[in-house]
N, C-alpha and C positions, 0 to 999 in steps of 0.2 A: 507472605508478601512483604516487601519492603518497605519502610515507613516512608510514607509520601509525602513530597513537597505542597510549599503552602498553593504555591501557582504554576501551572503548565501551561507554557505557550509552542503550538506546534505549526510549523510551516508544512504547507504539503504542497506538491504541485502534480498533473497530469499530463500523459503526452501519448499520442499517436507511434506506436511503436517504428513501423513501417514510414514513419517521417525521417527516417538517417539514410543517407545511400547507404548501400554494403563496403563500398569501398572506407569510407570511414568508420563501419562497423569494421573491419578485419583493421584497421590502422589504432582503435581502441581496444581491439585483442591483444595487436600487439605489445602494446605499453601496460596491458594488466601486470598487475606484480606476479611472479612465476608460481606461485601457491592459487595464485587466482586461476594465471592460464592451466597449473594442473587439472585443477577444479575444474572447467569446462570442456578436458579434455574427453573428460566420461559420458556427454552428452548426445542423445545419437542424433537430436535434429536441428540444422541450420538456425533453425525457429528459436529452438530454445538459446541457442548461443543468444543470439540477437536480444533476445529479451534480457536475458541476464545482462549484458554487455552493454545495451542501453539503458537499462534502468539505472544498475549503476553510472553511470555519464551523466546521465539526469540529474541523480542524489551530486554528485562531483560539482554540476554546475550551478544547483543550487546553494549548496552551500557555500561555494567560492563567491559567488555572487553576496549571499544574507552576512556571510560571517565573514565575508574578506582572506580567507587562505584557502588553498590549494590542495585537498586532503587525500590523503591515499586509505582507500576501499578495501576494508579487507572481510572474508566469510568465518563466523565463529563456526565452532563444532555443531550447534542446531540450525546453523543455514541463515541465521541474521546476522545484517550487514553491521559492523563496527570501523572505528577511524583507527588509523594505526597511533595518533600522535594526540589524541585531544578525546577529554569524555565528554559526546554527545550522543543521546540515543537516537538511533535512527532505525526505521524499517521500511520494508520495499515490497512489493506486489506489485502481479503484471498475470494478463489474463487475453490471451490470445493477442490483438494487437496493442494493448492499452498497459501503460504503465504508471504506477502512482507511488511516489515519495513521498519520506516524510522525515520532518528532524525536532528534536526539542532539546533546548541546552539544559533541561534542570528535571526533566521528568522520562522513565518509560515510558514507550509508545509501542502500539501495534496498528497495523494496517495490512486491510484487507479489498482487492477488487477482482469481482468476477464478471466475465459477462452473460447477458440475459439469454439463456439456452433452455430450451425444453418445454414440454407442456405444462406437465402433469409432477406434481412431488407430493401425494398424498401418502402412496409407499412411505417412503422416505419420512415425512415428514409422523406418520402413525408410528413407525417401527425405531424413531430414533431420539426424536423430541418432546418435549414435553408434553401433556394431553389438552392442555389449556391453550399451546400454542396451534396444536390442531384443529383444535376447536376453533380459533379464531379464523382460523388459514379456512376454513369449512365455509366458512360466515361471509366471504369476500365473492362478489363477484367474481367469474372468471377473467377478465380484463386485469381483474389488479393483484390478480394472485402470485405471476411471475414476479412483478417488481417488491412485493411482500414478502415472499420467500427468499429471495436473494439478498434482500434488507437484511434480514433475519440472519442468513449462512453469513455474512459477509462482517457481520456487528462477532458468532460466536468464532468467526477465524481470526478477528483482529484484537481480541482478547485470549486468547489461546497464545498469539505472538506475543500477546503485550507478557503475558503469565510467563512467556520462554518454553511452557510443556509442549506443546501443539497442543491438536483437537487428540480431544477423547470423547470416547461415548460419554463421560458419566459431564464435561462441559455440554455436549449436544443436547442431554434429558434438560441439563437445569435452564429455568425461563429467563431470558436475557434481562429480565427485571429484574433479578435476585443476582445480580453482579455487586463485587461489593462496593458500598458508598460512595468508595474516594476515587471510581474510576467512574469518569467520564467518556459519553462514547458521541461521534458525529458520523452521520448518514450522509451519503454523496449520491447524488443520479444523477448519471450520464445519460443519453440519448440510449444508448448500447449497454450500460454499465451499470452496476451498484457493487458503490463503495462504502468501508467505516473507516475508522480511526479512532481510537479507545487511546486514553493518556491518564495518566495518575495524576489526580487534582487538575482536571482539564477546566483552565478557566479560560481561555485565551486561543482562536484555530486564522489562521491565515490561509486562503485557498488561493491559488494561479494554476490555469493553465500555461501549456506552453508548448510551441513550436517549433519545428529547426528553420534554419532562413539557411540554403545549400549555400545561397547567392555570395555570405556573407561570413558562410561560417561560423552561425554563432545559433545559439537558444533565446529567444523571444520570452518571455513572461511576462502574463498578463494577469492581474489581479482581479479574481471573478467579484468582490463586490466594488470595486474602484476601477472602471474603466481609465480612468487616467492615471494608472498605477501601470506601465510599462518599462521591461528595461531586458535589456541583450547581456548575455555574459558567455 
């Protein structure tokens, strides 16, 4: 792993995927850079475009927003997003309607959101994770066992991106406590969702959600601990 910075500060924002018309979904296909539009030509559903195609718009308007320029989005060979002109780490997750960015000017970052689907992950949870984590997963009321499970997948897929391997079995066995020192991890629930966000020397996390406003054409952001933290970009 790479030697880690003294401080990580990472912005992240959330958005309602299904909040863009399509008409300005296909008008943000079209301005994709043509490596991009190759890239989602191999997708077979509507769905996915949109996700892809918003999420990045999201990460675009964020950061033109925080950082003041205009950046052009491009997909490295493992499927995380990079800037074509400036080094900032960035990563993206989107999980049926929900999409969550994220950026740091000085550190690795992974991000991960899924949403809360299913009953039952004992399978799953016996035949692939740690036994200490089962155990605990055993130990929980039924009520709080989905949002515990997906804490759980959500913390070893945003450290999997932050690593650049993906998931492997042998990250799923090891217990999300024995990550190493310098990575910092942050938990998100949504109403529908649980998210992380893992960062190298993570001292520092900014949260907003954010909206599209059709009326006006623009991105809302609102800062979930400063309600008087608002601003359109």
């Amino acid at each position: 792993m790479a030697q880690a910075h003294s401080v990580a500060v990472v912005t992240a924002t959330f958005l309602q995927v299904e909040s863009l018309p399509s008409a300005l979904v296909q008008i943000l296909v079209e301005r994709l850079p043509p490596t991009e539009r190759a890239r989602i030509a191999s997708f077979r559903s509507s769905n996915r475009i949109r996700q892809f195609v918003v999420a990045r718009e999201l990460l675009r308007a964020l950061l033109s927003w925080r950082l003041g320029f205009n950046p052009v989005i491009l997909t490295g060979t493992n499927g995380a997003p990079y800037l074509a002109s400036r080094k900032i780490y960035c990563s993206i997750s989107h999980s049926d309607n929900a999409a969550l960015v994220g950026y740091s000017e000085n550190s690795r970052i992974g991000i991960d959101i899924e949403t809360l689907r299913g009953r039952s992950y004992e399978r799953l949870l016996r035949e692939f994770f740690h036994p200490e984590e089962f155990a605990e997963y055993s130990t929980l009321p039924p009520s709080k066992r989905q949002r515990w499970f997906f804490n759980l997948w959500t913390a070893k897929e945003a450290l999997a991106k932050l690593s650049g391997n993906g998931i492997t079995l042998e990250l799923l066995q090891k217990k999300i406590i024995n990550k190493p020192e310098n990575i910092g991890c942050v938990t998100l629930e949504y109403p529908l969702h649980s998210a992380t966000i893992c960062g190298e020397s993570l001292k520092s996390f900014e949260h907003f959600t954010c909206s599209y406003d059709e009326s006006n054409y623009s991105f809302i952001f609102r800062s979930t601990s400063d309600p008087a933290i608002s601003l359109r970009a």
